[in-house]
VMD Tcl script that draws the C-alpha trace (Angstrom):
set ca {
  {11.89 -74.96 -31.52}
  {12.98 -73.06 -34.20}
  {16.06 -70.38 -34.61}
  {18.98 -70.15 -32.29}
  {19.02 -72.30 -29.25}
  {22.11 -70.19 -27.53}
  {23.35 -67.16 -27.02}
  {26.65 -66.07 -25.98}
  {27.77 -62.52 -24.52}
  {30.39 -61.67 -22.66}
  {29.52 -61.88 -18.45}
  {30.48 -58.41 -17.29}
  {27.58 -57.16 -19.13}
  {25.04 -59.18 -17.19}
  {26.22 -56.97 -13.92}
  {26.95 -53.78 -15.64}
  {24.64 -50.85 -14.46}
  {25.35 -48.67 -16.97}
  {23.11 -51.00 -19.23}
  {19.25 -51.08 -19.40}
  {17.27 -54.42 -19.85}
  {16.64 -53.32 -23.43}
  {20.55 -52.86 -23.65}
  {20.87 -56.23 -21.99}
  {18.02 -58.41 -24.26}
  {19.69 -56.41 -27.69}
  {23.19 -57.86 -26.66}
  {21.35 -61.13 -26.38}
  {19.72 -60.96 -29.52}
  {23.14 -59.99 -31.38}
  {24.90 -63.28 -29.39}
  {22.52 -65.41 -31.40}
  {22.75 -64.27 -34.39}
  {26.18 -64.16 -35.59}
  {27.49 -65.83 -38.06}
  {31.15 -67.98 -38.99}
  {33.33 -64.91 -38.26}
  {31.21 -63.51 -35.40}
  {29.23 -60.85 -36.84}
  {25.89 -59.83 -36.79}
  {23.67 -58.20 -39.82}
  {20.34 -58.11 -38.18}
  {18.35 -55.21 -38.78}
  {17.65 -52.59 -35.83}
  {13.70 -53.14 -37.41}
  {13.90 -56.83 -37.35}
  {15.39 -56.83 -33.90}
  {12.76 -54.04 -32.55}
  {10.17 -56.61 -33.54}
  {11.29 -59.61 -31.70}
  {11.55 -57.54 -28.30}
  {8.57 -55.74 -28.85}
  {9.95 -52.24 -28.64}
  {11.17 -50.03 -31.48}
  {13.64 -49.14 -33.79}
  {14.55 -45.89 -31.92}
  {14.91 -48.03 -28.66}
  {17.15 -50.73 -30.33}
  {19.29 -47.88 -31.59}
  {19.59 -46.34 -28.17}
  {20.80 -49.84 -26.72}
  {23.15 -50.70 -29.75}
  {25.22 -47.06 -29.24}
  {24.82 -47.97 -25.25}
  {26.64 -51.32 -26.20}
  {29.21 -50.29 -28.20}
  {30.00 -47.06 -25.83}
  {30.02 -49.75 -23.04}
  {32.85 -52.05 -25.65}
  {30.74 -54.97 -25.46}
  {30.04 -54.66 -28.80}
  {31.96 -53.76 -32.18}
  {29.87 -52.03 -35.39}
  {30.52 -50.95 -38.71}
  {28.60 -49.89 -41.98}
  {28.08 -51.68 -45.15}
  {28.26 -49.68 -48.56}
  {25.87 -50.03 -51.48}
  {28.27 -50.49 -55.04}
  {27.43 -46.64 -54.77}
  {29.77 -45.76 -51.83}
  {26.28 -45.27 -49.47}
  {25.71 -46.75 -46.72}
  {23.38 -50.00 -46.75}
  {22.79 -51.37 -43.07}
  {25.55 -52.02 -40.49}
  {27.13 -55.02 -39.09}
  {27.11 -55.91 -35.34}
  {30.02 -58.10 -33.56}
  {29.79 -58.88 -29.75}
  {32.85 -58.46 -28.58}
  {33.77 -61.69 -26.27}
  {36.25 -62.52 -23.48}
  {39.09 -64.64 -24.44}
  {37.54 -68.11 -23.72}
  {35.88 -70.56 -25.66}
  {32.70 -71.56 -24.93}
  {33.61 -75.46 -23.01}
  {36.39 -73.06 -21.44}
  {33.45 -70.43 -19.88}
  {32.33 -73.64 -17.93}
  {35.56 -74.94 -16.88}
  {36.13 -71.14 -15.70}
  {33.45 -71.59 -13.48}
  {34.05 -74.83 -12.05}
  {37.68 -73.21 -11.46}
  {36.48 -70.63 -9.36}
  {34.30 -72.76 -7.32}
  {36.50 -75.15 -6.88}
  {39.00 -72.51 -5.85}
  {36.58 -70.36 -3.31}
  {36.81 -74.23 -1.52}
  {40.34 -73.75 -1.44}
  {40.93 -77.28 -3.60}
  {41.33 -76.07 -6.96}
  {43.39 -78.69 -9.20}
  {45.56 -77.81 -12.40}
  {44.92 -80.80 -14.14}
  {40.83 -80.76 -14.54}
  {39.07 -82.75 -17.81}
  {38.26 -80.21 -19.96}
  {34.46 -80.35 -20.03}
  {32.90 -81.39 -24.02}
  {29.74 -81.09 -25.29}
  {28.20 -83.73 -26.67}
  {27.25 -84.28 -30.49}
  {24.02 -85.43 -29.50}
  {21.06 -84.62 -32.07}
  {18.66 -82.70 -31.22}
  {14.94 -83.13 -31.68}
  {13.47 -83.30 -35.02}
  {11.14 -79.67 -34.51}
  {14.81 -77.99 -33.99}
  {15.76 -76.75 -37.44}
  {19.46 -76.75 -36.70}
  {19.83 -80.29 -35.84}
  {22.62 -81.66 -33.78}
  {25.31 -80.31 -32.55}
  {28.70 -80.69 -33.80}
  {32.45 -79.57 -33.90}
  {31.75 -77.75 -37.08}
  {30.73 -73.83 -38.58}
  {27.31 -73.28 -38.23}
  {25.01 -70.29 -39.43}
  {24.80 -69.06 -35.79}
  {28.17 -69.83 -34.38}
  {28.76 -66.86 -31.57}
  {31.99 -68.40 -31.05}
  {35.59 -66.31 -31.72}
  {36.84 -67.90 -35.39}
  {40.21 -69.78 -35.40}
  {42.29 -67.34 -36.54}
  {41.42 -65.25 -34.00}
  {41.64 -68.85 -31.44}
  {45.11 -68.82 -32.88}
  {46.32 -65.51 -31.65}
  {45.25 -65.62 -28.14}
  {46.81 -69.06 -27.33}
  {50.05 -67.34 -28.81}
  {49.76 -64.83 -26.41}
  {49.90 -66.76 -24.11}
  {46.22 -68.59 -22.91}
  {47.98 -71.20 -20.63}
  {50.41 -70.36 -18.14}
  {52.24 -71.61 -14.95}
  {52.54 -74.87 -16.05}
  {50.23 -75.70 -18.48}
  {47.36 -74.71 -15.83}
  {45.03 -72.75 -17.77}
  {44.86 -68.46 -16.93}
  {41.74 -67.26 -15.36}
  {40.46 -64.26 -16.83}
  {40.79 -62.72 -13.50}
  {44.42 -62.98 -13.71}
  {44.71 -62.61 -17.49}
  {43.27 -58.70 -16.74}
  {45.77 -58.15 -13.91}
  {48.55 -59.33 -16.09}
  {47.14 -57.21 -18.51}
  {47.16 -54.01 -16.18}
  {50.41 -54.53 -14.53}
  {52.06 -54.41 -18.18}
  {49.31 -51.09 -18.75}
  {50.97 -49.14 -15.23}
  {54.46 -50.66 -16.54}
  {54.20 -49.29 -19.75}
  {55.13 -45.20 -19.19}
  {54.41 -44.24 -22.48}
  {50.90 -45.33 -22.48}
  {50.10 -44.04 -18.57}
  {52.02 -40.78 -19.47}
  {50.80 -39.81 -22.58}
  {47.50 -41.38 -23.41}
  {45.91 -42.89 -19.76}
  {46.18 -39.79 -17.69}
  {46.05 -37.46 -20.41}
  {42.21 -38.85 -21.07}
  {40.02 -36.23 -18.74}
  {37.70 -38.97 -17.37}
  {39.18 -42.55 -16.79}
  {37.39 -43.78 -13.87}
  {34.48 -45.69 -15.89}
  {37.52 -47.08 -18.65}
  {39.37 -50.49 -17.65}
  {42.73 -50.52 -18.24}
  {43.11 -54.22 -18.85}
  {40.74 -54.11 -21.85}
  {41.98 -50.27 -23.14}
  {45.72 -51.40 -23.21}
  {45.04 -54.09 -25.58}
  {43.54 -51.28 -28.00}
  {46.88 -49.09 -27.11}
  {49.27 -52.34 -28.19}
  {47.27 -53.48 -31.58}
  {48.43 -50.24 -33.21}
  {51.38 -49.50 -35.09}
  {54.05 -47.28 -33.85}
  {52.55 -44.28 -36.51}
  {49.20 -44.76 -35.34}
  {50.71 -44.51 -31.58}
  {52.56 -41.46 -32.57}
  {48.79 -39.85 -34.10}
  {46.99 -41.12 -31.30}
  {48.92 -39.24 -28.79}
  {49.37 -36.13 -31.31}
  {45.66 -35.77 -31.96}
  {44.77 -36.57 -27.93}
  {44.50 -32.65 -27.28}
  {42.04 -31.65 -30.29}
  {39.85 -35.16 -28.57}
  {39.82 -33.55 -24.91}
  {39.47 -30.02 -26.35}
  {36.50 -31.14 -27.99}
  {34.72 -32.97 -25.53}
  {35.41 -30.08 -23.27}
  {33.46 -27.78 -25.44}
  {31.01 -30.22 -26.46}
  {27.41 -29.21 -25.84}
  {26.66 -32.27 -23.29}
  {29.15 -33.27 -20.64}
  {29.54 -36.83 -22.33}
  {31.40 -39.66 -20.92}
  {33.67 -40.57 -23.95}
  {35.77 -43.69 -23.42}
  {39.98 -44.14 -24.07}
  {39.29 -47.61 -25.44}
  {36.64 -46.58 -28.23}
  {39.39 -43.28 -29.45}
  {41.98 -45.75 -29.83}
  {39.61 -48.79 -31.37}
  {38.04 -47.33 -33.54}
  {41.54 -44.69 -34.19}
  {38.49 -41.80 -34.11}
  {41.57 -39.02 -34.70}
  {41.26 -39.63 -38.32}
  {38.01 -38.22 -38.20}
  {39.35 -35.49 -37.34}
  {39.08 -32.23 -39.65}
  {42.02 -31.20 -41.22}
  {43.81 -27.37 -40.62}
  {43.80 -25.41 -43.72}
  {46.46 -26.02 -45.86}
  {47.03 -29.43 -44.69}
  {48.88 -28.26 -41.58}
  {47.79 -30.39 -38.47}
  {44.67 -30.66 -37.01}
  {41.77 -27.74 -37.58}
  {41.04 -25.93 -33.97}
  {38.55 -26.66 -31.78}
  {34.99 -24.56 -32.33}
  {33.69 -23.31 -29.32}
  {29.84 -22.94 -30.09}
  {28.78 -19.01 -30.12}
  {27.09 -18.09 -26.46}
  {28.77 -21.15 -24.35}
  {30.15 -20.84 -21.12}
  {33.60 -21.70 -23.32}
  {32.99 -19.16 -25.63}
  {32.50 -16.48 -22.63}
  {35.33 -17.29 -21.06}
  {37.63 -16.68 -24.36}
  {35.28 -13.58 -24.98}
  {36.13 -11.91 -22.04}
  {39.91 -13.07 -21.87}
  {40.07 -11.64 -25.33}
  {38.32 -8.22 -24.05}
  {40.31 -7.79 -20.79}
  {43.93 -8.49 -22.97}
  {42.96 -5.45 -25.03}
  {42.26 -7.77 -28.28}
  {39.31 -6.87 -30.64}
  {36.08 -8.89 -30.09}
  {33.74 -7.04 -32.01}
  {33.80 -9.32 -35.18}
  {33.87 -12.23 -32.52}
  {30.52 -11.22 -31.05}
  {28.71 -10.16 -34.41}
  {29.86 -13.56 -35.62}
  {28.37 -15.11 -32.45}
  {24.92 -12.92 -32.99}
  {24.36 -11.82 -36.28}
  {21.63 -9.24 -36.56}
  {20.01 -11.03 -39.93}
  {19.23 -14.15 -40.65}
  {22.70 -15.49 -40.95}
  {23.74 -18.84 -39.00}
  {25.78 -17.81 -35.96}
  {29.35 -19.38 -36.39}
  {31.64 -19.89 -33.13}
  {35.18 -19.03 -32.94}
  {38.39 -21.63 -33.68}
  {40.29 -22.10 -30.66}
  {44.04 -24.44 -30.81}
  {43.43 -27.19 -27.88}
  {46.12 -25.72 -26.01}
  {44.27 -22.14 -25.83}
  {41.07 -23.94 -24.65}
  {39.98 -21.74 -21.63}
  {40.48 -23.54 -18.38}
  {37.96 -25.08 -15.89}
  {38.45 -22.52 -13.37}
  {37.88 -19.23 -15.65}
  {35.18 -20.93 -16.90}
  {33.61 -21.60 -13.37}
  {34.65 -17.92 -12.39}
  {31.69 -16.42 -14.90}
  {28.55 -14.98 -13.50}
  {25.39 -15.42 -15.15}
  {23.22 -12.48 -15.25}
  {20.06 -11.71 -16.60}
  {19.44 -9.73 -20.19}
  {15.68 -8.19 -19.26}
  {14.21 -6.96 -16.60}
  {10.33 -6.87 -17.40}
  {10.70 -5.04 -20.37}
  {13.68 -3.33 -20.32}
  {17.54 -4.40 -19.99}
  {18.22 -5.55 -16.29}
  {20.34 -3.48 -13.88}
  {23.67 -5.24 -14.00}
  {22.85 -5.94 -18.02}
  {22.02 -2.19 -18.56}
  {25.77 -1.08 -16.56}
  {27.44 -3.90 -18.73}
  {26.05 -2.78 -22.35}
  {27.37 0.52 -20.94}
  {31.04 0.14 -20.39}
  {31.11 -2.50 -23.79}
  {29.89 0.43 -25.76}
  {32.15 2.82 -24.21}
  {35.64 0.54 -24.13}
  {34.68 -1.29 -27.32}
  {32.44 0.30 -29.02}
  {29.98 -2.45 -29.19}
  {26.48 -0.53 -30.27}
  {25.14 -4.01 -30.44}
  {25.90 -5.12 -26.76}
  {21.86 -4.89 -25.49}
  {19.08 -6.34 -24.84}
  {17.18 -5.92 -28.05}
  {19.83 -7.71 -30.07}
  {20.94 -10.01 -27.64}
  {18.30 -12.51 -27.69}
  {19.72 -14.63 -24.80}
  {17.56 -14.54 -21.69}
  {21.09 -14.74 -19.75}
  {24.51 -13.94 -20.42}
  {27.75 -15.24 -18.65}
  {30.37 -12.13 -17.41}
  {33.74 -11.61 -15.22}
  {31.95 -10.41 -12.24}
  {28.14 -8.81 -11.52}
  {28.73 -5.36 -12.27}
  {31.82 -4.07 -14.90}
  {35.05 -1.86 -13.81}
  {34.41 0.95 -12.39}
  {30.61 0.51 -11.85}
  {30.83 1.17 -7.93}
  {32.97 4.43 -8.69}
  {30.47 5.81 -11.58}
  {27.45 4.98 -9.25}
  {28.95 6.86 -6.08}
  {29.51 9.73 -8.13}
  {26.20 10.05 -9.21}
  {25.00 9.84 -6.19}
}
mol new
graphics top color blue
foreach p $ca { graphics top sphere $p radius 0.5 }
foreach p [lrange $ca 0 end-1] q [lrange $ca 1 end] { graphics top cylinder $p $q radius 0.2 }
display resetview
């Protein structure tokens, strides 16, 4: 046979539900293709072709794997600063191949209730291969395809620790609840970065704390500073998207972050022009007395301008329940302005003197308010009755 005999991911994916069987045969595909330092330069193309799907599927899966943390990517730049093709790394569990099998003799062994501490590690033979494999035999050695963690990496985890209690080796089941009793210990991290994130019950805390502990003390500091503009901004976002603790702090996505004019912090958050987020600061805005006019011809222009949202500091972001609190009513009617529309263009034109409030410029089929019918309606209609 020719190419890469194995392939090596990590097990959790192999039960995860969140990934398809494209997801599942692209990890494989990456675990056989790495090379001495564990990464990964197929193309999306070349990898489309072997699984007999395409390019736009194999992108799908890769964003699916690295959203998931099973796998790690970054770009390559041209000697022009632009970007070439990207690099793939799957992101292992802190055992060595030999040491996956002895794991899982272990835990036999163990569900038998006669696990022993002092097992013979399990080798693999240098046996050669046969002579249609191109890679010949195996050996103790760096080869092309090696899907193994390198040895400076090997290095770091032993000092951490990879054999405990007596030289018995540490099970990765209790290497993750060490690993989350030191998360829940640490009061920094649960305080200001675990229950700060809006949506932790898909993140695992033994494999985000590791993230939290391999930056500095700065990047700590920004992490935690920045944390508000990240939640702001997935609040407003256009789809409610599961974003995950452990990729913000990997990847330390808060330098992404736009800067405030003048170099002072972080620029607000943009809440985009007609969303239930910009509604609610609309009419919080209107009912304070504040003028929204140049708000709402920002939001719709009446030429062919872009509409442009209005910048909003995280800790202004409208909450959930104002939000939820907006009605949506209709603009038209047929052809004219609805009922409740009509009464609303009304008292905007009155109180604010927006001309524009109606159904000719407003282009939206619906529109989100405080309640049905404005202030006052009930009083104006009984009096023209």
């Amino acid at each position: 046979m020719s190419g890469p005999r194995l392939s090596i991911i990590p097990r959790p994916a192999i039960i995860d539900t969140r990934l398809t069987a494209t997801a599942l045969r692209v990890l494989c595909i990456l675990g056989s293709h790495t090379d001495s330092d564990g990464w990964c330069s197929r193309s999306q193309g070349r990898v489309g072709d072997e699984l007999g799907c395409s390019r736009s599927a194999v992108n799908a899966a890769i964003k699916k794997l690295v959203e998931c943390g099973y796998v790690q990517q970054r770009a390559l730049l041209r000697k022009d600063g632009g970007d070439r093709s990207h690099e793939y790394r799957v992101l292992l569990d802190d055992l060595q191949p030999s040491e996956f099998i002895n794991d899982a003799d272990d835990l036999a062994v163990e569900a038998a209730g006669d696990m022993t501490a002092d097992a013979t590690p399990c080798q693999i033979a240098d046996t050669p291969l046969s002579a249609q494999n191109e890679h010949g035999g195996v050996s103790s050695g760096l080869t092309p395809n090696r899907t193994i963690p390198f040895s400076s990496e090997r290095k770091e985890r032993e000092a951490r620790g990879a054999r405990r209690d007596g030289g018995r080796k540490e099970t990765a089941g209790e290497q993750a609840r060490r690993i989350a009793s030191e998360a829940w210990a640490d009061a920094r991290f649960i305080a200001s970065a675990w229950r700060a994130w809006p949506d932790t019950a898909t993140e695992v805390i033994s494999r985000t704390y590791p993230a939290w502990l391999a930056l500095t003390a700065d990047e700590q500091a920004e992490a935690i500073a920045a944390l508000p503009t990240a939640v702001a901004a997935i609040r407003a976002g256009r789809k409610k998207e599961r974003r995950r603790l452990f990729n913000y702090l990997e990847e330390k996505a808060w330098k992404n972050f736009p800067a405030a004019a003048g170099g002072a912090g972080l620029a607000p958050v943009m809440l985009r022009p007609g969303s239930d987020f910009w509604w609610a600061e609309f009419w919080r805005r209107a009912a304070a007395g504040e003028p929204v006019r140049f708000m709402f011809d920002q939001a719709f222009p009446d030429d062919r301008r872009d509409p442009v949202g209005v910048g909003i500091q995280p800790s202004a972001m409208p909450s959930d329940a104002s939000v939820a609190g907006l009605v949506a009513i209709p603009v038209r009617d047929g052809e004219g302005a609805s009922a409740e529309f009509a009464a609303w263009s009304e008292y905007m034109g009155q109180r604010f003197g927006l001309r524009r409030f109606n159904h000719v410029d407003l282009r939206n089929p619906f529109i989100k308010v405080p309640s049905r019918w404005p202030p006052g309606h009930g009083q104006a209609m009984a009096r023209a009755g």
